[in-house]
N, C-alpha and C positions, 0 to 999 in steps of 0.2 A: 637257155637255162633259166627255169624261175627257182624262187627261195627267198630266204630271208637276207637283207642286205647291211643290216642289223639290229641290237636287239637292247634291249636297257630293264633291269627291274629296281625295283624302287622298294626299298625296306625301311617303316618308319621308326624312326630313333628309340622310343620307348619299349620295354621289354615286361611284361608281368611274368614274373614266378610264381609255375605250379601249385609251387609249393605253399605260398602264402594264401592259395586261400583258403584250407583246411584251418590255417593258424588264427585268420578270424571266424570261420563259418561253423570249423568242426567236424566238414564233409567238403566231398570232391579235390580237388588236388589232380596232382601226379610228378611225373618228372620231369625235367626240361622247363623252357620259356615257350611265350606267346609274342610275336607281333604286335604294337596297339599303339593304332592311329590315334596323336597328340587329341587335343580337344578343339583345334583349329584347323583340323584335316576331315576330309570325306575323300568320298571315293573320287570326283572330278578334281582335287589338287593333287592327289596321291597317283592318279592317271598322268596329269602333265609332268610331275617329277619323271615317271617312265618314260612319256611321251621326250622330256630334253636329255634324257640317257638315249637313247636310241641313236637321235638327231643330231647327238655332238660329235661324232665321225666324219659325218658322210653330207657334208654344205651343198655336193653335187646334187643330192637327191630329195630335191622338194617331192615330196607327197601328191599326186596327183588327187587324192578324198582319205578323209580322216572316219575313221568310225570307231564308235565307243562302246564297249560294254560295262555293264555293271547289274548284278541283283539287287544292288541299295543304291540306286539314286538320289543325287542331293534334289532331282525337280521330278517333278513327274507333267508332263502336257509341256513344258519348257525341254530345249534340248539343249543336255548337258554336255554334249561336245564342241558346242559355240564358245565356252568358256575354255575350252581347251585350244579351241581353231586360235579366238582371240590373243590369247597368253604367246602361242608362238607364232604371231606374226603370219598367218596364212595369208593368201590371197582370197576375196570375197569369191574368188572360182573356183574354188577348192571347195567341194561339198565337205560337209561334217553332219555326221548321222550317230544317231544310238541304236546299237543292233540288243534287242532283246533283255531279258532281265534272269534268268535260270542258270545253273550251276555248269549247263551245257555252252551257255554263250563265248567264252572266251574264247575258248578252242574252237568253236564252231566258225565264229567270224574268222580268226587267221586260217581256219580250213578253205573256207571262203575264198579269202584273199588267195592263197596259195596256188588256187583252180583257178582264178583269176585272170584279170592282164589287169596293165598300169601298176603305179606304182603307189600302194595302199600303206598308210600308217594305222596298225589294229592296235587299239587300245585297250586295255583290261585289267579292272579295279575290282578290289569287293570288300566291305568292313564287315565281320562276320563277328553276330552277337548272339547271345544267349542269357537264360535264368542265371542268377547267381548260385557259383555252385556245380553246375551244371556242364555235363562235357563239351557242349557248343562254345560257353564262353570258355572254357578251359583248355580246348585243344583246339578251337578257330584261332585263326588271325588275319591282319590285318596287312594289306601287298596291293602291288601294281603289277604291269609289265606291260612292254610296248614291243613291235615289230615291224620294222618298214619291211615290207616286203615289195620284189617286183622281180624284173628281168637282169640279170649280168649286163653290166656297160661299163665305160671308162669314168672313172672317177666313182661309183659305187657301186663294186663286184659284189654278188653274191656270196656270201660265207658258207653258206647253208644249201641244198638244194632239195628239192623234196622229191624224192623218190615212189612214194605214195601215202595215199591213205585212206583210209576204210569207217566204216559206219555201221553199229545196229542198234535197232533205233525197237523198242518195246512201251507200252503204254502200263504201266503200275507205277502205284504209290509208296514211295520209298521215304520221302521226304517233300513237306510241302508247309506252305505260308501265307497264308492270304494277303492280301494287299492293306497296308497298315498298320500288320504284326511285326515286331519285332524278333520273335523268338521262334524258331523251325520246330514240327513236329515230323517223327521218326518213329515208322513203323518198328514192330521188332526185326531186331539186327537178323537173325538168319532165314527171313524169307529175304530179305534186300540181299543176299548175300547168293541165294539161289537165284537169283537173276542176273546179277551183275558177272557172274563165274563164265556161265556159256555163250553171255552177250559182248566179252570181252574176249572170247575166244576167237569166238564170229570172227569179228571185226579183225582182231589179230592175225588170222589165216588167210582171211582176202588182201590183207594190206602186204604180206610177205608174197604170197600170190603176183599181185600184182605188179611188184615190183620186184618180182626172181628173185628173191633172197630165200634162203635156209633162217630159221631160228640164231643159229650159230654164231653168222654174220654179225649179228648185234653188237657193237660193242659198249653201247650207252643204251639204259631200256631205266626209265620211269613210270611207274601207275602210281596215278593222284585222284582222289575222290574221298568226299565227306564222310563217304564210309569205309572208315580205315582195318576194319576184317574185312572187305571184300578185296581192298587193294591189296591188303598183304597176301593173300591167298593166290589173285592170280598172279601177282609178283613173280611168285615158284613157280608158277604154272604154265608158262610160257615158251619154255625149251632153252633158254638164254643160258649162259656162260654164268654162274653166279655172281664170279666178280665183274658183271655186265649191269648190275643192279644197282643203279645209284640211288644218295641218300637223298629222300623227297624231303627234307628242312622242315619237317612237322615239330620235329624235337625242338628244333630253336625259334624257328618261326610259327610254328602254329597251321591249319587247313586254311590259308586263302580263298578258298569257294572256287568261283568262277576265275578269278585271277592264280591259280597257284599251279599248275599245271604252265602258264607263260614265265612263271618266276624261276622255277626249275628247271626250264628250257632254258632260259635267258643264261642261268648260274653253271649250267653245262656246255654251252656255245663257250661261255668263257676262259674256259679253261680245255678244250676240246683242241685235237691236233685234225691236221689235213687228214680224210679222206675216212674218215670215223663215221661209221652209220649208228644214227641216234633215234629211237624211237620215245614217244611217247604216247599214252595209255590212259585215256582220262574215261572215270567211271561217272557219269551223272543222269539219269532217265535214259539209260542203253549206253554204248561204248563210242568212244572216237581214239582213232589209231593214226598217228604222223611218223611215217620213216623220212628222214633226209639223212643227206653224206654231207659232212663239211668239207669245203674244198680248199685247193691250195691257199686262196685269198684269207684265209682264218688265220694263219702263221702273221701277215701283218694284221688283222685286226686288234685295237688297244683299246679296249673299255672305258670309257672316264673313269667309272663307280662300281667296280666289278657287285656280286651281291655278297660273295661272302669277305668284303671288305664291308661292306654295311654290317653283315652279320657280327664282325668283330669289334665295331665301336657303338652296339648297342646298351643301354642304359635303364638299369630296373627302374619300376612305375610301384609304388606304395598299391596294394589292392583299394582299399578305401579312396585313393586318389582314381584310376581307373573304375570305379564303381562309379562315382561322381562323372568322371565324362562322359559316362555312358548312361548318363541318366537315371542310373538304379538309386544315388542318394541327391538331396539337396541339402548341402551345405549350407549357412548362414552365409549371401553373398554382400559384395561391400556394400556398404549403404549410401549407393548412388544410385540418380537417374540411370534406368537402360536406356543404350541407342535406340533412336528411330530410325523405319525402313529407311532405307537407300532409296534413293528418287533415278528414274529410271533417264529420263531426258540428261539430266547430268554427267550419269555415269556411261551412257553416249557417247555425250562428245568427250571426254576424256578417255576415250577405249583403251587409245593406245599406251595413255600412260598410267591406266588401273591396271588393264590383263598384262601387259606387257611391257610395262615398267620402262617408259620410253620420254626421256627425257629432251633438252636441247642443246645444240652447241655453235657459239657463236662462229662463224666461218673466216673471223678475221682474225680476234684473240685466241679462239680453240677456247673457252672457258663454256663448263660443262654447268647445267642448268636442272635444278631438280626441283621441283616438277618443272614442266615445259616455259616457256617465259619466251613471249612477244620482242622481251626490249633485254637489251646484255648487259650485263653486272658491270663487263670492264669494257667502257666507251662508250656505250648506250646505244651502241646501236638497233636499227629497229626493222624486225619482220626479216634479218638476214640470220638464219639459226636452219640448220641443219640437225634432222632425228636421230639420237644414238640411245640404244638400246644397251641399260648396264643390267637386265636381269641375269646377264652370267660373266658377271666382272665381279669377281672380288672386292673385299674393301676392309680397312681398319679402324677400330673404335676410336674415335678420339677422345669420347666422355661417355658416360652413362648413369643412370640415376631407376633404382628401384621404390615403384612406385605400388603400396600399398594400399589405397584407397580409392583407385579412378575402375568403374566395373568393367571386370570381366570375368569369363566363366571359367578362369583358373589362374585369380590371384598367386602371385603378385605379378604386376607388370613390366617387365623392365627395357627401357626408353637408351637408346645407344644413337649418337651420331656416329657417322660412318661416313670415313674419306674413301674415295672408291679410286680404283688404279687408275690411272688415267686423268682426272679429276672428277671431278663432282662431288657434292656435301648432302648425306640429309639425314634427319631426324627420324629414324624407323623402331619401329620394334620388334625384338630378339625372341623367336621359341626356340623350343628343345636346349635349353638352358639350365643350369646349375648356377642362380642367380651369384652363391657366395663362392663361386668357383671364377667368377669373370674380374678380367683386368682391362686397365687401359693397356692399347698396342695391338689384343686380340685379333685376331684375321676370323672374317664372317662372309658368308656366302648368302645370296637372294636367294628365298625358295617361296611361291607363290600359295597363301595358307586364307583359310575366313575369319574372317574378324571377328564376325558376328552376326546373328539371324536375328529378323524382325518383321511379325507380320510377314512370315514364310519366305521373303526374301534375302538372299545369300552377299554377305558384301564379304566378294573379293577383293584379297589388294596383298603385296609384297611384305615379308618379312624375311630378314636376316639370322642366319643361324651359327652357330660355331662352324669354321672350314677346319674340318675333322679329317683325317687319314688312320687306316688300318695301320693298329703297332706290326711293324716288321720284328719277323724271325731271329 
């Protein structure tokens, strides 16, 4: 039995309201929120967040090759899943590849995986921008989602199985972007709408086809595409049980592109019971159709981070803030030197402890060492230190200091030492924060964020955020 063996989406903290931006523009609007990736996120950190949801389950089931998609890449000729391989600790045997860049890739790659063998981690990010004003930046957003897929085994059973799936594949211009642009051009809505009706039909009839199901059967059916009359439309159109129509999270989260279609998958495995046929429906340059059945093994699986626990400890973003990280304004920034590039030989030989946050520990004392250290704090001992990795160890503030004046692209800065469980001390800095909201005592979690671009190179490195949980009922 192949399928998914589990699944992780990654929702970023910030939320823009519809509604505000009529309140500065005077146009565009609507109802609900948007998704939107912090100012120190892209698609390849917002991947790895999925990518350690997925992975925190299932320790049995290393990855035999990792592949990435994304339509917005932070590199283009550099490949962007090295930085993902690196962050979790893969093996140099483990290939890591970026499959394609179109609004078809996500699903396409875990379709991929799925016809497959081995055991594949598909990865799939997209930050989706727009004119200000405009319904891309108004009803895009901004997601991950990850999927280890492979075969049923002991220690990482299958949840999910796939029962089939289907393809129709048409060549027209519906939406398209040159290489460079930032903003999508969109034919008029009801020729994309004549296309996308009978192509998702297609594909819908050969995937129940083929996998002996009635429409009926269904009991979980999402269609997700940028073009949201065409998805509503075949929505109804597809013979399914009404209350078989789940909510695709456009309202609260926004169209993740290429990514959103795995977030809603991921947000239904969640909460799914044994033996439930889930279909999904993704409209982008022609149709792609995924039936699976979850099977018994989903009654024990336990999320870390479910999504609509994300969904609920989301936090409004000022539009004029959100305009700013998205480029569209320049603010007066501090008046300090910017960083220069990151040097490539250096950040080398520290791999382990830039992408993945890998400290040492002395083997006699147990005293925990941040960054790596040759020689031990208690007894001095030397070259006997053992690697421990606290990118997913908790820790608590023991001071902190807001810092107004040192650049970055979304003053202010705020500087937090942090005791981590177990031990170890170090000096990090805090996003997704509510600077006049923090205390000493606070509990903070690692999430791997960029610092800063320079001379077109990306320096990654660790930050600490609030360790948030969904208010219970």
């Amino acid at each position: 039995m192949r399928g998914i063996v589990s699944s992780g989406g990654y929702v970023p903290f910030r939320r823009l309201r519809r509604s505000a931006v009529p309140e500065l523009l005077g146009t565009g609007g609507g109802k609900g929120t948007r998704a939107v990736a912090s100012h120190d996120e892209d698609t390849t950190t917002m991947g790895l967040e999925a990518a350690r949801l997925a992975l925190a389950g299932v320790p049995a089931a290393a990855p035999d090759a990792l592949w990435f998609t994304t339509p917005t890449p932070a590199y283009a000729d550099k490949t962007n899943a090295n930085a993902i391989h690196a962050a979790l600790r893969l093996s140099s045997e483990v290939p890591a590849f970026d499959f394609g860049g179109g609004l078809r890739s996500g699903v396409g790659a875990l379709e991929t995986a799925l016809s497959g063998r081995g055991t594949t981690l598909v990865v799939m990010a997209d930050q989706r921008d727009g004119l200000p004003g405009g319904p891309d930046e108004t009803f895009g957003g901004d997601g991950a989602a990850a999927f280890l897929v492979g075969d049923d085994g002991p220690g990482a059973p299958v949840v999910a199985e796939l029962l089939a799936s289907a393809s129709a594949t048409d060549e027209f211009t519906d939406r398209w972007r040159t290489p460079g642009e930032r903003r999508s051009k969109v034919w008029e809505e009801r020729f994309g709408e004549t296309r996308y009706l009978p192509l998702g039909k297609e594909a819908w009839a050969r995937a129940l086809k083929a996998a002996g199901l009635e429409a009926e059967a269904v009991d979980r059916l999402v269609v997700t595409s940028m073009h949201g009359r065409a998805a509503k439309a075949l929505s109804g159109a597809l013979g399914t049980a009404k209350e078989a129509v789940v909510d695709d999270l456009s309202g609260s989260l926004g169209q993740a592109g290429a990514a959103h279609p795995g977030l809603v998958l991921s947000s239904i495995l969640e909460e799914a019971d044994p033996g439930q046929v889930v279909a999904v429906v993704h409209l982008a340059d022609g149709a792609e159709v995924l039936l699976l059945r979850t099977t018994d093994a989903i009654a024990g699986w336990s999320p870390e981070r479910p999504v609509a626990a994300q969904i609920a400890v989301g936090a409004e973003l000022p539009y004029g803030k959100f305009l700013a990280w998205r480029g569209m304004l320049s603010p007066e920034p501090p008046r300090r030197p910017e960083p220069l590039r990151v040097q490539s030989p250096p950040a080398w030989r520290a791999e382990e402890w830039k992408f993945a946050f890998v400290g040492s520990r002395d083997r006699t004392s147990g005293a925990v060492h941040l960054p790596p250290s040759r020689v031990s704090m208690q007894g001095g001992a030397v070259d006997d230190m053992e690697p421990v990795c606290l990118a997913g160890t908790p820790g608590t503030i023991a001071t902190f200091t807001i810092d107004r004046i040192a650049y970055s692209p979304s003053p202010p800065i705020v500087f937090a030492v942090v005791d981590f469980d177990g031990g170890g001390r170090y000096p990090v800095e805090l996003t997704d924060v509510d600077a006049d909201a923090l205390s000493i005592g606070d509990r903070v979690e690692m999430t791997f964020r960029r610092l800063y671009s320079a001379d077109g190179v990306h320096d990654y490195f660790w930050k600490a955020r609030p360790l948030r949980r969904a208010p219970t009922a």
